[in-house]
TORMARVO-812030 format. One record per residue (C-alpha): residue in one letter; residue number from 1; x, y, z. Coordinates in pm, whole numbers, plus 32768, in hexadecimal, padded with zeros to 4 digits. Layout:
<rs>
- resn:resi:X:Y:Z
- a:NUM:X:Y:Z
...
</rs>
This chain:
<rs>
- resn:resi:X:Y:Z
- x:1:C8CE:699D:82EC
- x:2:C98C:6AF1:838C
- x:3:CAF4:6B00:82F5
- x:4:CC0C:6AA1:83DC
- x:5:CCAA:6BE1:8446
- x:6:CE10:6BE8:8442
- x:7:CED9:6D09:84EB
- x:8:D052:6D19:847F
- x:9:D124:6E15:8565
- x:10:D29E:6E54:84DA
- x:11:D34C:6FB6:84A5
- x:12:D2AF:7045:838A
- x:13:D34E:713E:829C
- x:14:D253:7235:82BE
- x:15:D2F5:7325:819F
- x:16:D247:722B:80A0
- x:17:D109:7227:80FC
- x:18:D09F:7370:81C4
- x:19:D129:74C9:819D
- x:20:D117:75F3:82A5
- x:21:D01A:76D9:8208
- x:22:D090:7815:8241
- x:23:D1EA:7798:8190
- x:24:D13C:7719:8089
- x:25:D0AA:783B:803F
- x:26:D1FB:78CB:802A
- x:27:D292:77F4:7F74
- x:28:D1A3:77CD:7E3F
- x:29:D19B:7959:7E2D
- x:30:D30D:7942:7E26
- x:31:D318:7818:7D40
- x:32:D3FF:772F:7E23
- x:33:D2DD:7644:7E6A
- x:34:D3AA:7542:7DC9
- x:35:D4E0:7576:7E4E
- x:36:D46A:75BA:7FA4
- x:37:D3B6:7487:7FC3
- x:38:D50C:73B7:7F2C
- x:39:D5FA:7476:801A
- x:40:D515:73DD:815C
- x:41:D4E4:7292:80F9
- x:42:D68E:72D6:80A1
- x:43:D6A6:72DD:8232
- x:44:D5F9:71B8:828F
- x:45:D6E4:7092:82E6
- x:46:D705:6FAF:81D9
- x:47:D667:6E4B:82CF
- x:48:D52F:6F2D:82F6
- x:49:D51C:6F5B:817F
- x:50:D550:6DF8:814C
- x:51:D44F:6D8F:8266
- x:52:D37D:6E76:81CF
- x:53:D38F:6DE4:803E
- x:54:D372:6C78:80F8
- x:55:D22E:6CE1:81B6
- x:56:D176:6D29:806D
- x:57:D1F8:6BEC:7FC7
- x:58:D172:6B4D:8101
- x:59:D035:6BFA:80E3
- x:60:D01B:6BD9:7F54
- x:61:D045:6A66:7F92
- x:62:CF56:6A3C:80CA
- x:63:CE22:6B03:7FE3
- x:64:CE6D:6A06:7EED
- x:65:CE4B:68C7:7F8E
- x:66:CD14:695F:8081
- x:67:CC7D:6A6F:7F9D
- x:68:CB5B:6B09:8071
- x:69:CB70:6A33:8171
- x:70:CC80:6AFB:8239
- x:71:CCE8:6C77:8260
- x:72:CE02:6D2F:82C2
- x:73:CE5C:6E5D:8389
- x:74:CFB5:6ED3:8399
- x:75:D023:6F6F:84FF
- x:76:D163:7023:84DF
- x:77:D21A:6F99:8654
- x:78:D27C:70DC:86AF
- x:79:D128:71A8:86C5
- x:80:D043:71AE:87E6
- x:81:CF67:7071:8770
- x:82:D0AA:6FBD:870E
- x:83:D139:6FD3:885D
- x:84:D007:6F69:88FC
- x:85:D009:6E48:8821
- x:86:D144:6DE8:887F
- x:87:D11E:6E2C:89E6
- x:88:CFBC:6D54:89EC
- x:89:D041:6C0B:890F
- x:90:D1BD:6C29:896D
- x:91:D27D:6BAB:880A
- x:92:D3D9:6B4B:8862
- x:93:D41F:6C0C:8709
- x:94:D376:6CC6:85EE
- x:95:D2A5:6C9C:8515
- x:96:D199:6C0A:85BF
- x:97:D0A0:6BB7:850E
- x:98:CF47:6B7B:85FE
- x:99:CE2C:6ADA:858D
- x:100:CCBB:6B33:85FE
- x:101:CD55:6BA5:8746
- x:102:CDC8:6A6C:87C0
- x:103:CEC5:69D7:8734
- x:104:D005:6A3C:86A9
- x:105:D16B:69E6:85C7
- x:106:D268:6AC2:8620
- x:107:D37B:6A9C:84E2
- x:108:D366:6A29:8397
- x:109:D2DB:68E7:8412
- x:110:D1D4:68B5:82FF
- x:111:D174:673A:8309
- x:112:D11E:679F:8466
- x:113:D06E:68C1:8434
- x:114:CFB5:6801:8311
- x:115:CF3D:6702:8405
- x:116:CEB7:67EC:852E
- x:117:CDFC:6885:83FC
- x:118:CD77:673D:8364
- x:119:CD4E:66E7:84E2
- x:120:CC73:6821:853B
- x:121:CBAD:67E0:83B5
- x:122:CB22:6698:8471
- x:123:CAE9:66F3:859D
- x:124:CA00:6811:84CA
- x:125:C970:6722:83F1
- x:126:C90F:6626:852A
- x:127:C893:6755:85B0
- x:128:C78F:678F:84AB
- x:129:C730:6634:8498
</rs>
């Protein structure tokens, strides 16, 4: 059985996760790392930090209840492949979460996007049968 792949697109805080290398080279010589990394995350708007801590609850959650059965990739809405994504599926709002690139939850709908998950699990598992 291939895991159900599950894009999410929403505005990630990019400060947290990737770091320009030529700054970062600066900034551990310098010994600011630290700080550096603090005072960009410090400019983010507080909803995206909160989307952002609610994504990997969602996603904590999700690789409970599925385990290997399902794998993420996060798309941060405004980079090239996020605004492709959002010009090919259309969510009404973000973050949209698309699974196996067919269906998709925009929101924090997560009974639904539970179901078109179960749903596409089936469909695999009839598949194989």
């Amino acid at each position: 059985m291939n895991p159900i792949n599950v894009e999410v697109v929403i505005p990630t805080l990019t400060a947290l996760s990737f770091e320009c290398k030529a700054c970062s080279l600066v900034t551990h010589q310098l010994k600011v790392h630290g700080e550096y990394i603090q005072d960009c995350n410090d400019d983010y708007p507080k909803e995206w930090k909160e989307e952002n801590a609610k994504l990997f609850d969602c996603i904590k959650y999700l690789k409970e209840i599925y385990k290997h059965r399902i794998h993420f990739r996060i798309i941060d809405a405004q980079s090239p492949v996020g605004l492709w994504k959002q010009i090919i599926h259309r969510p009404s709002k973000l973050p949209a979460f698309i699974i196996n690139k067919k269906d998709i939850c925009v929101g924090w709908e997560m009974d639904r996007l539970e179901l078109l998950i179960d749903e596409r699990i089936k469909e695999d598992l009839n598949f194989t049968k």
